[in-house]
C-alpha positions in Angstrom: 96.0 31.2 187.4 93.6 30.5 190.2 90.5 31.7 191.2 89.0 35.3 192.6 86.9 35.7 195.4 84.7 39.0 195.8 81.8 39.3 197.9 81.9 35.5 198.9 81.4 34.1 195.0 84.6 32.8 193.8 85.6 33.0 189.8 88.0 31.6 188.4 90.7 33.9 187.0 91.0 31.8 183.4 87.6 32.6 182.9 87.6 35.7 183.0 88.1 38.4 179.6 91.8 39.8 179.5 91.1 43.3 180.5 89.4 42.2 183.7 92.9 39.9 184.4 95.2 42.6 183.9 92.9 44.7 186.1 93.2 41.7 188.5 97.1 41.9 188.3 97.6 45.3 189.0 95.4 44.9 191.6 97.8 42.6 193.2 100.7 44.6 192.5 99.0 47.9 194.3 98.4 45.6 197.4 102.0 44.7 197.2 103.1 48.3 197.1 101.0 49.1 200.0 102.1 46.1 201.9 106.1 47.4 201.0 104.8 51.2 202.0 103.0 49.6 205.4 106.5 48.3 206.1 108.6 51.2 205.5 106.1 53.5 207.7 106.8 51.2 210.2 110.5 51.4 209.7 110.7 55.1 209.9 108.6 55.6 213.1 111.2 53.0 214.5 113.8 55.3 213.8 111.8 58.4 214.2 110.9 57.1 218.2 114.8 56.1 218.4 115.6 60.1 217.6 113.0 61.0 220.2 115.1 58.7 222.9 118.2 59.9 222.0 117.4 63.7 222.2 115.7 63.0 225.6 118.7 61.6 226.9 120.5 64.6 225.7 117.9 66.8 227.2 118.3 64.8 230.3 122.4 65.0 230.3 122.0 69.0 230.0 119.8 69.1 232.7 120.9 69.3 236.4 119.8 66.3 238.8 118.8 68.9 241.4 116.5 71.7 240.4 117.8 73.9 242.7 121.2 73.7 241.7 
């Protein structure tokens, strides 16, 4: 399965008792889901900054050029 590393010693994964490798695999899976939630949080402030651009540039539209107009 590989080995573990945690605080710089190293173990090796087929060592260790079943509990602790099932620990060890949802471990993995919760950095996973954070990696996937990292992702989507950077998706949605994509979109959220491309809402921001379009209402200014409808803010813009419904404003006049010349203020004293």
């Amino acid at each position: 399965m590989g080995t573990l590393r945690i605080d710089d010693v190293e173990y090796e994964i087929d060592d260790l008792a079943d509990e602790t490798k099932q620990k060890i695999g949802r471990m993995q899976e919760i950095q996973n889901e954070i990696g996937l939630l990292n992702l989507r949080i950077q998706e949605l402030q994509v979109v959220s900054q491309a809402y921001v651009n379009t209402i200014k540039a409808e803010l813009d539209v419904d404003q006049p050029d010349d203020p004293d107009s």
